[in-house]
N, C-alpha and C positions, 0 to 999 in steps of 0.2 A: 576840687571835688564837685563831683555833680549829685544831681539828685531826681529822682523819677517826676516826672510831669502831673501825675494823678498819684496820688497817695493812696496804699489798699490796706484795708484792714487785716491781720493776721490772727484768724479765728484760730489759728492752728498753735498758738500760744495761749489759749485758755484754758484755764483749768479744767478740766470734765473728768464724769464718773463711768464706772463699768461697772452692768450689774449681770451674773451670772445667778439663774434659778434652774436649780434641778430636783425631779421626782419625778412619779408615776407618768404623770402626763406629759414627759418629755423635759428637754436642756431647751432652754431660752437665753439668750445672750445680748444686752441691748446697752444702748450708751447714751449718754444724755448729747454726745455731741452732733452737729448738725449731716452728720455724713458717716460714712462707714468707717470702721477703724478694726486695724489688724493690731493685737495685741500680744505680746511675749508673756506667756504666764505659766511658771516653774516649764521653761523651753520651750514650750511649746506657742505656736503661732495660733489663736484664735481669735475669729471674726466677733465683730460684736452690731449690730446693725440697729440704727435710728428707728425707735417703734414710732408707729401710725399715733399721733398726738402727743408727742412727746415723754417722756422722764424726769422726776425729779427726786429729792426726799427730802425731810427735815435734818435736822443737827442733833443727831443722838444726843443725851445729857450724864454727864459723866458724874457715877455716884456709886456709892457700896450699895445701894438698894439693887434687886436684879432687875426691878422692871422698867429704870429708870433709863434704861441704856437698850430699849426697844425703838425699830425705826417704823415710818409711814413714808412708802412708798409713793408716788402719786403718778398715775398714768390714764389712758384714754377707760372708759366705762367698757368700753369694746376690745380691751386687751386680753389676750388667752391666758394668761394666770387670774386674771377674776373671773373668767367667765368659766376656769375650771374647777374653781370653788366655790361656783354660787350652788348649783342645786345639786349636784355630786361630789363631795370633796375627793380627793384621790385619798386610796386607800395607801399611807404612809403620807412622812413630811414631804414639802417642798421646801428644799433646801434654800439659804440665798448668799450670795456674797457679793460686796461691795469692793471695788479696787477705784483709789483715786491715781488719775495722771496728771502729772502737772503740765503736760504739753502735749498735743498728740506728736506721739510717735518717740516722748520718753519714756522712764522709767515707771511701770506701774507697781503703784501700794495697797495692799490687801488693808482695809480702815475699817469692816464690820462685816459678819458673819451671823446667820440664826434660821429661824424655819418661820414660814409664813402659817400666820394664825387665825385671819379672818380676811375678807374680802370687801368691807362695806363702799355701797357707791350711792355717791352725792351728787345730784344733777346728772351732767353727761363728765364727771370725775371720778373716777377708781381709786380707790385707798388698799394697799398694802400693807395690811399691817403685821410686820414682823418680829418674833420675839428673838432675844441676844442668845447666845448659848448657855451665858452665866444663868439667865433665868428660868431655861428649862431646863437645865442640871437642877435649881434650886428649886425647880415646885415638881419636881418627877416624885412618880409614890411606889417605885418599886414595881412588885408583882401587877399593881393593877395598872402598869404601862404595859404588861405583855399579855395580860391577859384579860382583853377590850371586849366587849360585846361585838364588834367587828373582827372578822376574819383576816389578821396580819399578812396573811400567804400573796405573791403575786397571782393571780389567776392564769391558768394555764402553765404554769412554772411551778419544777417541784420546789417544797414538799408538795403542792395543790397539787390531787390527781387527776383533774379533766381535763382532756385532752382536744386542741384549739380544732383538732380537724372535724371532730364531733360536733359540734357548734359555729360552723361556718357556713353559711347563705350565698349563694349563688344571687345576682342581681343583675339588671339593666338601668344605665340611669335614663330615664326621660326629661327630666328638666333641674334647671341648676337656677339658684335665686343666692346673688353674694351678697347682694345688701342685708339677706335676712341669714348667712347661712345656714340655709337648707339643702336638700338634693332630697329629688323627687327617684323613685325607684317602680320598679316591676319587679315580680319573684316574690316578696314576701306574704306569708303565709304566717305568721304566729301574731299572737296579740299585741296591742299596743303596750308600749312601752318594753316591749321586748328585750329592746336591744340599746335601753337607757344605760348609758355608764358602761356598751359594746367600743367596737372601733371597726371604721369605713374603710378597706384597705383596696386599693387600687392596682392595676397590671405591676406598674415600674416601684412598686417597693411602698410610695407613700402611704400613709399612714393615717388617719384623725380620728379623733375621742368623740364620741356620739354623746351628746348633751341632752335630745330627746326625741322619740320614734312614737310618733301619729299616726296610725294611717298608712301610708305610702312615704312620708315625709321626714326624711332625717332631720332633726338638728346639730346641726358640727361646733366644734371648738373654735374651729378654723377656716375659711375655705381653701381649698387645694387650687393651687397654680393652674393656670390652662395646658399647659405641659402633661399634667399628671390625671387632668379629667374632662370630658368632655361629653356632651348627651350624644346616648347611640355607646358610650364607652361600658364594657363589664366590669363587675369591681364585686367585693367580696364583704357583709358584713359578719360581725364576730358575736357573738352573745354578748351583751351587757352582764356584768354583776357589780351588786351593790354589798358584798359581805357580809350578808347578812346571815344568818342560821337559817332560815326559811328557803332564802335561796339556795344555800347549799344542799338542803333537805330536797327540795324541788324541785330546782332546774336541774341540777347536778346530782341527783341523787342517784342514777345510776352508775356514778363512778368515782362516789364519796362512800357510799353504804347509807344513805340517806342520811347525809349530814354527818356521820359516822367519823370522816377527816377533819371537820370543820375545825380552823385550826384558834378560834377565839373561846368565848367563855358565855354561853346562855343563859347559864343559868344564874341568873341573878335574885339577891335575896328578896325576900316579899317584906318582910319584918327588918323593923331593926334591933337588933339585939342589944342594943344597950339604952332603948325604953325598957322601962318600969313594967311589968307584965309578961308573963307567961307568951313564948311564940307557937305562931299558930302554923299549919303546917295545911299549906289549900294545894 
């Protein structure tokens, strides 16, 4: 029997995780292992790609309590799920699931499921924190899940009646900054923050969530591949909305009835009805 002259590690027998997040802001697909991995999941073949500062999470704690069985995600400060729920959360959940492999390229195990609940970041560390499904079955409150002070509806998608072509901006970029993503533009005309919580949509399809509009100055989710942008390129922004009544009164009021569609619930009580005295009616 012989044996190899240099001895090599086989990272490809480690245990690693696969985390799939999906919602408004798009499917993200990423794995704790050092390289890309193609994964079999209910038949289907999907990628799962190494994010920029790596992936981890804690050990869920197995209890009857529901909150006990919530995870913390941990990835780079600069990851698109925190930085899509720092100053805009998406209007709905962001979904999450966890599958463990025992090897790349074996079998994978679906080991936790829930929605992401908060974002907080420590240093240059991003926290994930998500709740189990047990626990948001167990604190849901009925009617007042459907009926938010925010506007359930996708924007642009019925039931929502405005219509995306009504609300789309014609642009030039002049300058592109990835370290900060931004992108500098020509063409716009409406006020700042216009187009907060819009989306930057490009010739070939691409896509990103506008985080915050300055001036002339996007701020993205994400920055777009060189492939998909470049100064001197035309590209298209989309109205931001934030769900709000006001906006739907506002921006959209010529094709809500002035808020008329809004599909949430504004009017919220002034009183509380079950203090001691007489309510008042302002």
């Amino acid at each position: 029997m012989s044996y190899p002259s240099v001895e090599v590690s086989e990272y490809s027998a480690a245990q690693t995780f696969l985390y799939e997040f999906r919602g408004p802001s798009g499917t993200f697909r990423w794995t704790s292992a050092p390289i890309a991995i193609d994964a079999t999941i209910a038949t289907i073949s999907t990628r799962f790609l190494h994010p920029r500062g790596g992936i981890s999470h804690n050990d869920p704690t197995m209890s009857p309590q529901a909150d006990r069985g919530n995870l913390e995600i941990t990835v780079s400060h600069r990851n698109p799920i925190i930085r899509a729920h720092r100053e805009f959360p998406p209007a709905g959940d962001t979904e999450v699931t966890v599958w463990r492999q025992n090897e790349i390229g074996g079998d994978v195990f679906e080991i936790w499921s829930g929605v992401v609940i908060e974002t907080p970041i420590v240093g240059s560390t991003g926290i994930i924190r998500s709740q189990h499904w047990a626990a948001v079955v167990a604190g849901s409150e009925g009617l007042s899940e459907k009926w938010a002070p925010t506007c359930p509806f996708m924007t642009y998608q019925f039931p929502c009646p405005a219509q995306v072509a009504n609300h789309s901006t014609a642009v030039v970029v002049s300058a592109i900054d990835t370290e900060n993503f931004t992108v500098q533009v020509t063409g716009i005309t409406q006020i700042d923050h216009w187009f907060n919580a819009g989306v930057f949509s490009v010739a070939n399809g691409d896509k990103r969530f506008i985080l915050d509009h300055t001036g002339d100055v996007l701020t993205l989710l994400q920055n777009f591949p060189v492939s998909s942008l470049k100064v001197g390129d035309s590209a298209t922004l989309i109205d931001g909305d934030d769900h709000l009544y006001q906006t739907c009164r506002d921006k959209f009021g010529g094709e809500t009835g002035n808020g008329a569609a809004f599909g949430g619930n504004h009017l919220q009580a002034n009183k509380n009805v079950h203090a001691i005295g007489r309510i008042e009616v302002s």
